[in-house]
C-alpha positions as CSV (number, residue, x, y, z in Angstrom):
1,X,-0.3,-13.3,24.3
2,X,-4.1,-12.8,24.0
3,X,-6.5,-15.0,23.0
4,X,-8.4,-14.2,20.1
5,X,-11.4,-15.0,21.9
6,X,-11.0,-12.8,24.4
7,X,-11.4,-9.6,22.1
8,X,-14.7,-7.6,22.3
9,X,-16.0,-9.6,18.7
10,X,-18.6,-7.2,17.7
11,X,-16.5,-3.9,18.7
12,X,-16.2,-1.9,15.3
13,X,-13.0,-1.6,13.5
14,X,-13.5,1.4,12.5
15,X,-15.9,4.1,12.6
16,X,-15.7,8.0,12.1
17,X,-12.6,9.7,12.9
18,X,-12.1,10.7,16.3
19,X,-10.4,13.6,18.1
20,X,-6.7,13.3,17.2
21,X,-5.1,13.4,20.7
22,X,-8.2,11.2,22.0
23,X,-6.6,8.6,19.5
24,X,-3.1,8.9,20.3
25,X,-3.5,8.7,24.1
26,X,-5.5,4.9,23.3
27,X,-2.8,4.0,20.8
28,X,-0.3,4.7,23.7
29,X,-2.3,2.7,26.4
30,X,-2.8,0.1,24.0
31,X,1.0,-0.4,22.7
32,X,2.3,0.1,26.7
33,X,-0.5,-2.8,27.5
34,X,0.2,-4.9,24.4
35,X,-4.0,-4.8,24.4
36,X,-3.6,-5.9,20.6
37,X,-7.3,-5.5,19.5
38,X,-7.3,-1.7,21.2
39,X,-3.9,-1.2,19.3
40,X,-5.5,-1.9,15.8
41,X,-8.8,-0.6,16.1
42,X,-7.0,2.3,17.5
43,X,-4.8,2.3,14.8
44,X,-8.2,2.2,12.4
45,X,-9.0,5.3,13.8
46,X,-5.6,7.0,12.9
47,X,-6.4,5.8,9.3
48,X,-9.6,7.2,9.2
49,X,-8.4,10.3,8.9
50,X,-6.5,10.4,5.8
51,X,-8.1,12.1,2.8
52,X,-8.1,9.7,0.6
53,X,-10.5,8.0,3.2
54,X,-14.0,7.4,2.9
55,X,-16.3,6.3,5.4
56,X,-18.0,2.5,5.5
57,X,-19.8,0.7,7.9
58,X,-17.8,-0.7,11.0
59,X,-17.0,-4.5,11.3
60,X,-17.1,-6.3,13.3
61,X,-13.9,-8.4,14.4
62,X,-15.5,-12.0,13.7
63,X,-16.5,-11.2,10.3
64,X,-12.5,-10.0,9.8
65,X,-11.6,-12.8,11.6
66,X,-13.8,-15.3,9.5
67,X,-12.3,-14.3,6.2
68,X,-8.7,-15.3,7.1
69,X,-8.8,-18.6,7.2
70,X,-5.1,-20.1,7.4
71,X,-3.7,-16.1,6.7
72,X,-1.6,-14.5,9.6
73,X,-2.1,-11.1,9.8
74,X,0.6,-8.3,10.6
75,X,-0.7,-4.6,11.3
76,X,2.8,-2.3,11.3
77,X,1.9,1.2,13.1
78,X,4.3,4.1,13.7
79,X,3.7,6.3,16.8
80,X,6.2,8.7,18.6
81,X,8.8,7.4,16.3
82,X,8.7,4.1,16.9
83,X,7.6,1.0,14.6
84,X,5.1,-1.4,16.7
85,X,2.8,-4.0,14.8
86,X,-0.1,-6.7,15.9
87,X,0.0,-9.8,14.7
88,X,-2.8,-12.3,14.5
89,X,-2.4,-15.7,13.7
90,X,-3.7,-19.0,14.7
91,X,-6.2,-17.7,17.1
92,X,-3.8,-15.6,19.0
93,X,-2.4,-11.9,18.9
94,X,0.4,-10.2,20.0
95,X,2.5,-6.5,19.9
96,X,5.6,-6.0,18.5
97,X,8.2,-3.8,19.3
98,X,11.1,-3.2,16.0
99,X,12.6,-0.2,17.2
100,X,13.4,2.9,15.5
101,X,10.7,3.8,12.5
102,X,13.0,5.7,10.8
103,X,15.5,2.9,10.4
104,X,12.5,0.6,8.6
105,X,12.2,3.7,6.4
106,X,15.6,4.1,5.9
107,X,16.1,0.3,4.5
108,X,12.7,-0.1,2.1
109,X,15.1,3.8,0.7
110,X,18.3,1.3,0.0
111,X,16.4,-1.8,-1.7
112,X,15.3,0.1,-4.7
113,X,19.0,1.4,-4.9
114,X,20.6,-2.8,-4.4
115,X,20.4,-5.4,-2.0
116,X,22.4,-4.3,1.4
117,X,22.7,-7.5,2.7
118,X,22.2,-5.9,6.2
119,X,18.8,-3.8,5.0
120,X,17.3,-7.2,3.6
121,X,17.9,-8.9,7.3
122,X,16.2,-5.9,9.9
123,X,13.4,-6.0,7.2
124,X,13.2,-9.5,6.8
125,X,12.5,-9.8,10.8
126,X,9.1,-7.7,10.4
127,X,7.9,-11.2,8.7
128,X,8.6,-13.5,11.5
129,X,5.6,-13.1,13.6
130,X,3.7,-14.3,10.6
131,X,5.6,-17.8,11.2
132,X,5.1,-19.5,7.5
133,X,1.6,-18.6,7.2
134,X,0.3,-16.8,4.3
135,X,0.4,-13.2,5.3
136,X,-2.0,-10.2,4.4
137,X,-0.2,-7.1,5.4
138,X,-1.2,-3.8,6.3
139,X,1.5,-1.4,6.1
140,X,3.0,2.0,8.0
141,X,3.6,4.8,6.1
142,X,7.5,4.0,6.0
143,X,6.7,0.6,4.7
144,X,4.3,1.2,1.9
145,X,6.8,1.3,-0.7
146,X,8.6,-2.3,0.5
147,X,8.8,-5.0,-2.4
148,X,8.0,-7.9,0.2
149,X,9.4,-10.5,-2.3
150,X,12.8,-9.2,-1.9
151,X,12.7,-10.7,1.7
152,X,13.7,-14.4,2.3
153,X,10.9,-15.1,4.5
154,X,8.5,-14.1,1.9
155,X,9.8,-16.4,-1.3
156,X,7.0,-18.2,-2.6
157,X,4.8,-17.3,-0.1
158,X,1.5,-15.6,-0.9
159,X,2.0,-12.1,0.8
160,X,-1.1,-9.5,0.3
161,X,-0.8,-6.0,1.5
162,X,-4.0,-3.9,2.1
163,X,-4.0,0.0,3.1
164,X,-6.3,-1.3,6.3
165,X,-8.1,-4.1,7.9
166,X,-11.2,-2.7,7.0
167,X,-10.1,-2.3,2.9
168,X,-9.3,-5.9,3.0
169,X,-12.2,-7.3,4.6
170,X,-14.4,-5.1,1.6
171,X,-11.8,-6.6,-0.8
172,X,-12.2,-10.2,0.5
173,X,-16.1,-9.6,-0.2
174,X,-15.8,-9.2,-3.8
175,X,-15.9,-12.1,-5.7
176,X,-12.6,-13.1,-7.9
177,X,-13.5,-12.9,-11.3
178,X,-10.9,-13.7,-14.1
179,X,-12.9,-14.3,-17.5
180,X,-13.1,-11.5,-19.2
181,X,-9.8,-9.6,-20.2
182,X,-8.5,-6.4,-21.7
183,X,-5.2,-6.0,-22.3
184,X,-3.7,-2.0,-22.4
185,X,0.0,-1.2,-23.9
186,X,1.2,2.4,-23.6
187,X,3.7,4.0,-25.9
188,X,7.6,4.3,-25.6
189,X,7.8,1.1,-24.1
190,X,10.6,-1.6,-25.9
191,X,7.9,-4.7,-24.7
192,X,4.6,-3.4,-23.7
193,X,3.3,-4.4,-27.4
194,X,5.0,-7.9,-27.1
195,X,3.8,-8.5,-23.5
196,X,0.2,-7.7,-23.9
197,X,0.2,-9.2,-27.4
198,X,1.7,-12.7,-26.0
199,X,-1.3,-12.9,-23.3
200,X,-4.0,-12.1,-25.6
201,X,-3.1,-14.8,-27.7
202,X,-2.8,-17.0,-24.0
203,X,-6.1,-15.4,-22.6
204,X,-8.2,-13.9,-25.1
205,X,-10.2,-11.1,-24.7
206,X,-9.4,-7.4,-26.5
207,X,-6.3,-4.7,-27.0
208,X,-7.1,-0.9,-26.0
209,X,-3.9,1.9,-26.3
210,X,-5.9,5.1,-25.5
211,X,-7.9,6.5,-22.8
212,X,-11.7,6.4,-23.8
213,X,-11.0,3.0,-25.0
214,X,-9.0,1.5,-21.6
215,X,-12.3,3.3,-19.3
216,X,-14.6,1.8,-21.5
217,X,-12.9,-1.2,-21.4
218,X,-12.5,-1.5,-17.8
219,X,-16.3,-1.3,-17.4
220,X,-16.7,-5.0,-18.9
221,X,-13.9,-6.9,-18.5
222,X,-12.9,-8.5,-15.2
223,X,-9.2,-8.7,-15.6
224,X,-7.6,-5.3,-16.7
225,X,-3.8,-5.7,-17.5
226,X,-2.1,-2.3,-17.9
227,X,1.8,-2.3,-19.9
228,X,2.4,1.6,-19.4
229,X,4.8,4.2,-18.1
230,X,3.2,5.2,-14.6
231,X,4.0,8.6,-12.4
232,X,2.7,9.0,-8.9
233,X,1.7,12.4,-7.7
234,X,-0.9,11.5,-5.0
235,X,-3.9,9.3,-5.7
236,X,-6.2,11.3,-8.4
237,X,-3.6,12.4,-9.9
238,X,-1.5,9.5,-10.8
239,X,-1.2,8.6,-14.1
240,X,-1.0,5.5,-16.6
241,X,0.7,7.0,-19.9
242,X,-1.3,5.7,-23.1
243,X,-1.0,6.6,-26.7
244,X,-3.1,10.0,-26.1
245,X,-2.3,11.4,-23.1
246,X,-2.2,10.4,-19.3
247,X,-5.0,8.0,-17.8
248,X,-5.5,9.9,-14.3
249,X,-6.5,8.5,-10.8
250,X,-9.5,10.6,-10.7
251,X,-10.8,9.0,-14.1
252,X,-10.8,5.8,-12.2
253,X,-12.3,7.2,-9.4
254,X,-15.5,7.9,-11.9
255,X,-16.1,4.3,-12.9
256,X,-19.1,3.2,-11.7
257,X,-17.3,-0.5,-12.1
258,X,-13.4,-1.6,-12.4
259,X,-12.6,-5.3,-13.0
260,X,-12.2,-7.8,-10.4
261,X,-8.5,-8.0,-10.9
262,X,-6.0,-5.2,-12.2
263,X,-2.5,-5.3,-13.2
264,X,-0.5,-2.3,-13.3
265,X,3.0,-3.6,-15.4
266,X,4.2,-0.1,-14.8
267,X,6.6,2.2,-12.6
268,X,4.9,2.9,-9.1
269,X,1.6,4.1,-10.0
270,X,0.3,4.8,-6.3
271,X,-3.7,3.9,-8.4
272,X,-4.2,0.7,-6.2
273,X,-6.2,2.5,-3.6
274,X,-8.4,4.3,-5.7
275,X,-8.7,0.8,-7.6
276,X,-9.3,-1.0,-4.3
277,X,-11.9,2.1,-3.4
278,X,-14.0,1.7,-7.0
279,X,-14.4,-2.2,-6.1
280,X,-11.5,-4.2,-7.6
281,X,-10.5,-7.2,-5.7
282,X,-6.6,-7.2,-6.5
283,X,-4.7,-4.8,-7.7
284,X,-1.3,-6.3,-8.7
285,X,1.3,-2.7,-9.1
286,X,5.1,-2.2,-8.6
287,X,6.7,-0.4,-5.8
288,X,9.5,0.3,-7.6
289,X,10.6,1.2,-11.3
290,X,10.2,-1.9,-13.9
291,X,12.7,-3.9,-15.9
292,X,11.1,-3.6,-19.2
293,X,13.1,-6.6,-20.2
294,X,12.5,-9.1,-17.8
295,X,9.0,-8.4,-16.6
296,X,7.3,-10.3,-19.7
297,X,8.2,-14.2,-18.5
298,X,6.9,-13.0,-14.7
299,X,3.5,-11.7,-15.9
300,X,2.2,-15.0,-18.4
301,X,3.2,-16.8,-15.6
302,X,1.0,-15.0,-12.9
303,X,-1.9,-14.6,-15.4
304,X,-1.6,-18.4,-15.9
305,X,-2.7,-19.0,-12.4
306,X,-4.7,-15.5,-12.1
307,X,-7.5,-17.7,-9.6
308,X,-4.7,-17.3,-6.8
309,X,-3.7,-14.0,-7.3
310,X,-1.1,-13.8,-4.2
311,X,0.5,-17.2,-4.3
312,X,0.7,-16.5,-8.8
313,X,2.6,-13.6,-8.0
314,X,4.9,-15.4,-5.0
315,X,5.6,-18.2,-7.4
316,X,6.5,-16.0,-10.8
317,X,8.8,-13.4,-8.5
318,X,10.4,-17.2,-6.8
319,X,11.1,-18.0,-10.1
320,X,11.8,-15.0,-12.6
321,X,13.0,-12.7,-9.5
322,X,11.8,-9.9,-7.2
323,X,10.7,-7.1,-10.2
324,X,9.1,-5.0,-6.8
325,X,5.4,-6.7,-7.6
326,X,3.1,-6.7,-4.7
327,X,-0.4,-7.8,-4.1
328,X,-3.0,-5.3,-2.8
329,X,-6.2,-6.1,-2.0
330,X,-7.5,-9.4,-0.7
331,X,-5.5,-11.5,-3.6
């Protein structure tokens, strides 16, 4: 293991993207080593150059490292087909070895289709570096889709999953705001009227159903709550479905403000990102589809206790059940 304190503390995260095999041959040097710092910055690098990327000023370690407090954090990377992470966690990190990356992507596949007793176990092991910490996650590609709650090391404990270091160090820098509140209920679904209706009357705040009137309202309110059918098909052009027609990634993506918080009580939307990108702090969404029926109870209890986004949602999956809720952001 290496000592947190022995990292370079003022070596950026991240920083333009590099030449692609450049990248590859550090990542391998840094996995062989278990050099856990090379591995994720590294690993930052690789991220870099995805498209929905855009560029930010590097970071240095000790301001990540100041904002986590009594968090563990676990960075999951896939490279020549296997699935490595880092975690950091009480001043210490280390590398991780969990085999076969296919066979994680394989088992987060089976939980939206049951609970293979078998699946739940392998997954449940990714946890364990973590100890019982609070976790903030940053996900491989074959784990982006994994409802975290479903695992046993994660009931009732505040997990937060963020698409890299860097986006949740920006997210932690937000401040949590929670006053303000619009509420959003899509057509064609049995209790999207009942569920927003039931926290308005809680909460306050106002009721939109169509496009113009959700945008508008997401430029004032600091808690957006969204009951809609949602379709992914790649960030900008994911949609929310309201009462006239689709509410699109790239119509987020021109807001020059989203609300601290947002609640997506809908089918995978894949919108966090863009969310995260526009400056929400939290973005609470679904990984998998909904249960129209059961999801009311979960979500007045995680808007009762909105000031902890992370632990509001452990608790309300602990106690209604996993519905495939995550946190993203720096909840």
């Amino acid at each position: 293991m290496t000592p947190v304190e022995t990292w370079q503390p003022n070596a950026p995260l991240d920083a333009q993207p590099l030449d692609a095999h450049l990248v590859d041959v550090e990542l391998d040097r840094a996995l062989a080593e278990g050099d856990a710092l090379s591995a994720v910055r590294w690993n930052e690098h690789r991220l870099a150059r995805r498209p929905e990327r855009t560029p930010g000023a590097h970071v240095p370690l000790t301001d990540v490292l100041g904002t986590l407090e009594d968090h563990a954090v676990l960075v999951f990377l896939s490279h020549r087909g296997r699935l490595a992470a880092v975690s950091i966690s009480g001043g210490r990190s280390r590398v991780h070895d969990f085999g076969e990356a296919r066979t994680a992507a394989r088992y987060v596949r089976s939980l939206s289709l049951g609970t293979p007793p078998h699946a739940v176990a392998w997954l449940d092991r990714l946890l364990w570096p973590a100890g019982d910490r609070p976790v903030v996650v940053v996900p491989s590609p074959e784990l982006e889709r994994m409802p975290w709650a479903a695992l046993p090391s994660a009931r009732g404990r505040a997990v937060s999953v963020a698409p890299s270091v860097r986006c949740r160090h920006r997210a932690d820098s937000r401040p949590l705001a929670v006053s303000r509140r619009l509420w959003v209920a899509g057509p064609r679904l049995r209790h999207a009227r009942r569920e927003v209706e039931v926290l308005r009357r809680a909460h306050g705040g106002r009721m939109q159903s169509t496009v113009d009137g959700a945008l508008r309202g997401m430029g004032r309110a600091d808690v957006a709550h969204v009951a809609a059918h949602g379709v992914r098909r790649g960030e900008l052009f994911s949609y929310l479905r309201l009462d006239d027609g689709p509410l699109y990634g790239h119509d987020l993506n021109a807001l020059p403000r989203v609300p601290s918080v947002v609640v997506l009580s809908a089918c995978e939307s894949g919108l966090a990102r863009v969310l995260l990108r526009r400056g929400a702090r939290v973005v609470v969404e679904s990984v998998r589809a909904v249960p129209d029926d059961r999801v009311v109870s979960l979500m007045i209890d995680l808007h009762a206790h909105l000031a902890r986004p992370a632990q509001a949602l452990a608790d309300a999956q602990a106690r209604h059940g996993d519905l495939g809720f995550v946190c993203v952001g720096a909840g």
